[in-house]
N, C-alpha and C positions, 0 to 999 in steps of 0.2 A: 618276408612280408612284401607284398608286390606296395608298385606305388600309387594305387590305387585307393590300398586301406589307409596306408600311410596320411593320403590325400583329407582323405573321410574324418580321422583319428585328430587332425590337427584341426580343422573345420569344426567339430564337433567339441574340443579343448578351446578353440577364440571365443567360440557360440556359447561356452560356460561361465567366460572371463565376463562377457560383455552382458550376461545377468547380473552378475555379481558386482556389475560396476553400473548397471544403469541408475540414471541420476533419479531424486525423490519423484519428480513429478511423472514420471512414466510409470507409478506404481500403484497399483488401490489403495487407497487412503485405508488405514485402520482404525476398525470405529473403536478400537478403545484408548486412540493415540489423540493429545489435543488436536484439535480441528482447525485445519490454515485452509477451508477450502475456498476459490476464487467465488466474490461476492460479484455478480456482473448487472450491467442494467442494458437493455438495448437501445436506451438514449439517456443523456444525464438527467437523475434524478432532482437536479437543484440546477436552476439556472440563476435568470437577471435579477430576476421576482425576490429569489431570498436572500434578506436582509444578514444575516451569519454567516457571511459565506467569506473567505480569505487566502489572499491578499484582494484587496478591493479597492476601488478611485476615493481619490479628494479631493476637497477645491479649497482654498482658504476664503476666508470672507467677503476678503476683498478681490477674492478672484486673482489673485498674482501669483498665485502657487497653487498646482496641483500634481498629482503622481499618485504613485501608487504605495498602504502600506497595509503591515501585516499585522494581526495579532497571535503569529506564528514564527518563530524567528527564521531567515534566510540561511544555509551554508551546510553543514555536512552532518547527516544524524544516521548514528548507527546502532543498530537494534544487535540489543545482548538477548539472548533466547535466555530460558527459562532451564531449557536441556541444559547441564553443562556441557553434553558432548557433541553441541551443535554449535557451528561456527556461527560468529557475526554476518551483520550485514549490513548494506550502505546504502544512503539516500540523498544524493543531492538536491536540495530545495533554493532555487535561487528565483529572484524575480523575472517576469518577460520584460516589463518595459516601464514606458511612463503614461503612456496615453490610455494604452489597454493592460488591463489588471487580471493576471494570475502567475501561479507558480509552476517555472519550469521542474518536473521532479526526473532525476534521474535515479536509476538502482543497478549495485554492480557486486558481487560476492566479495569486493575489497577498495578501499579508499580510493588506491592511487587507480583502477579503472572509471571510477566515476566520470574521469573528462573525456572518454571517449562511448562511455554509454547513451542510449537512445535515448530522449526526455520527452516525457510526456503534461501536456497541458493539464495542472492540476490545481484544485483548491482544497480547503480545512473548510470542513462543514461542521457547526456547531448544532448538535442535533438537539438536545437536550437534559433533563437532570435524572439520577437513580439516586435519591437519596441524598448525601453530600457529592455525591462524585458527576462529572462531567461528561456528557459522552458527545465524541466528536466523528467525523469517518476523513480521510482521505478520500476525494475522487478522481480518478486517475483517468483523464483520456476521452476525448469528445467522438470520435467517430471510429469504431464503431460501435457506438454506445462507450458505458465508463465502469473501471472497477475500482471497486472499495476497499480502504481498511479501516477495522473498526478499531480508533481508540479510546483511552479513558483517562483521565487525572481528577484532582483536587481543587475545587471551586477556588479560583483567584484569580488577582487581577494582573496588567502588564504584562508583557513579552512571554510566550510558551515555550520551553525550553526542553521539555519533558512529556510523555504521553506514556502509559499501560498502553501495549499492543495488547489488543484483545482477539480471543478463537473468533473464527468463522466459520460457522454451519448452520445445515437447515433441512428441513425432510417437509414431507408430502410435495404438491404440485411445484413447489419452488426447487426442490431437486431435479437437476437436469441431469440425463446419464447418456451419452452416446452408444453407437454399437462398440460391439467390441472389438481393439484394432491393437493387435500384437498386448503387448504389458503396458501401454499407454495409458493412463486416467483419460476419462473421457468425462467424469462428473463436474460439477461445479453448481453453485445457486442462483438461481434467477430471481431479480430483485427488482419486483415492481413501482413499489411508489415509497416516497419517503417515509409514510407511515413502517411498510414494512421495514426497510433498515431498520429503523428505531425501535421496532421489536425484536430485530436481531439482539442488535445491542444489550438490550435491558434483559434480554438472555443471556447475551453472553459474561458482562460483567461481573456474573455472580461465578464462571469459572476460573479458573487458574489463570492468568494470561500467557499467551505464550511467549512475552519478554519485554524489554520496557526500550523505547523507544528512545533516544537524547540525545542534544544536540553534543559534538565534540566540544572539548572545553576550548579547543583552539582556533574554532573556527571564526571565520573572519568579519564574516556577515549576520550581522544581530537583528535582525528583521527591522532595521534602521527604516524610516519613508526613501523612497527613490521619487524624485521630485524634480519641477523646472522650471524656472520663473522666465515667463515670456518678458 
């Protein structure tokens, strides 16, 4: 065998390896598999204006203390999937600061990356009710535009510790699909006003969720006020 085929033969066994290994999101989503598809908005759908929104400023009465605090606890939350045969995954939610109020979120396929992962400027929007249940979204990221997760829990009060991760999807004109580029997803949903999220949601809550969201029991930071008396 010249080395020419040989050449072709090896090319053509990597070119099968690295199908067989490409990662979830370079793939079509399958429409009979829960739905994790990116919810996007091309500017944040919730700014200054709404009142739900978390971590957010304080002032005390008498003006000697203000900071920033959450109705979302601070530190490391990691989402158990609903698959068994899908790994975990991680979140770090810590505060920016004291003057200006939101949460830095970071995400990383395992704990100990989280301190070197990319963080993005994000809040806990409290969207509204289905029934007994809650539904809230993550929004992740001001420029260029922000992406969402939709979650869910149990009407209560004090510190949030726990959320239902809920599917994400959506058809007619809110479905985006790019061209078609190698085995890459090019889809995702377009998410224009808060109303729409909030019909996402109140769809999605009635399917299966795809895993439940929670803070580690060891983490350090309990959504405490970060705070500073002049």
């Amino acid at each position: 065998m010249d080395k020419m085929k040989v050449e072709n033969m090896r090319y053509c066994f990597l070119s099968a390896l690295m199908l067989l290994a490409a990662p979830a999101w370079a793939e079509e989503p399958d429409e009979e598999s829960p739905a994790g598809m990116i919810l996007h908005a091309d500017t944040p759908l919730f700014g200054d204006e709404t009142e739900d929104k978390w971590p957010q400023a304080f002032t005390s009465d008498d003006a000697k203390e203000f900071g920033c605090t959450s109705r979302v606890a601070f530190g490391d939350w990691r989402i158990q999937p609903s698959d068994p045969d899908e790994d975990p995954f991680w979140y770090r939610v810590s505060n920016y600061g004291v003057f200006h109020c939101w949460a830095n979120v970071a995400q990383a396929p395992a704990r100990e990356a989280l301190a070197h992962a990319v963080v993005a400027p994000s809040f806990f929007i409290f969207l509204g009710t289905e029934g007994a249940t809650e539904l809230w979204a993550l929004q992740k990221g001001a420029v260029p535009g922000s992406d969402y997760l939709l979650l869910a829990r149990e009407r209560g009060d004090g510190i949030i510790r726990r959320f239902s991760l809920l599917q994400r999807d959506c058809t007619g004109q809110a479905l985006r699909k790019g061209r078609q580029l190698d085995i890459l997803n090019t889809r995702y949903c377009h998410v224009a006003s808060p109303a729409d999220l909030l019909a996402i949601a109140r769809r999605m809550v009635k399917r299966q969720p795809l895993g439940i969201l929670a803070l580690v029991p060891d983490a350090k930071d309990d959504g405490e006020v970060d705070s500073q008396t002049p």
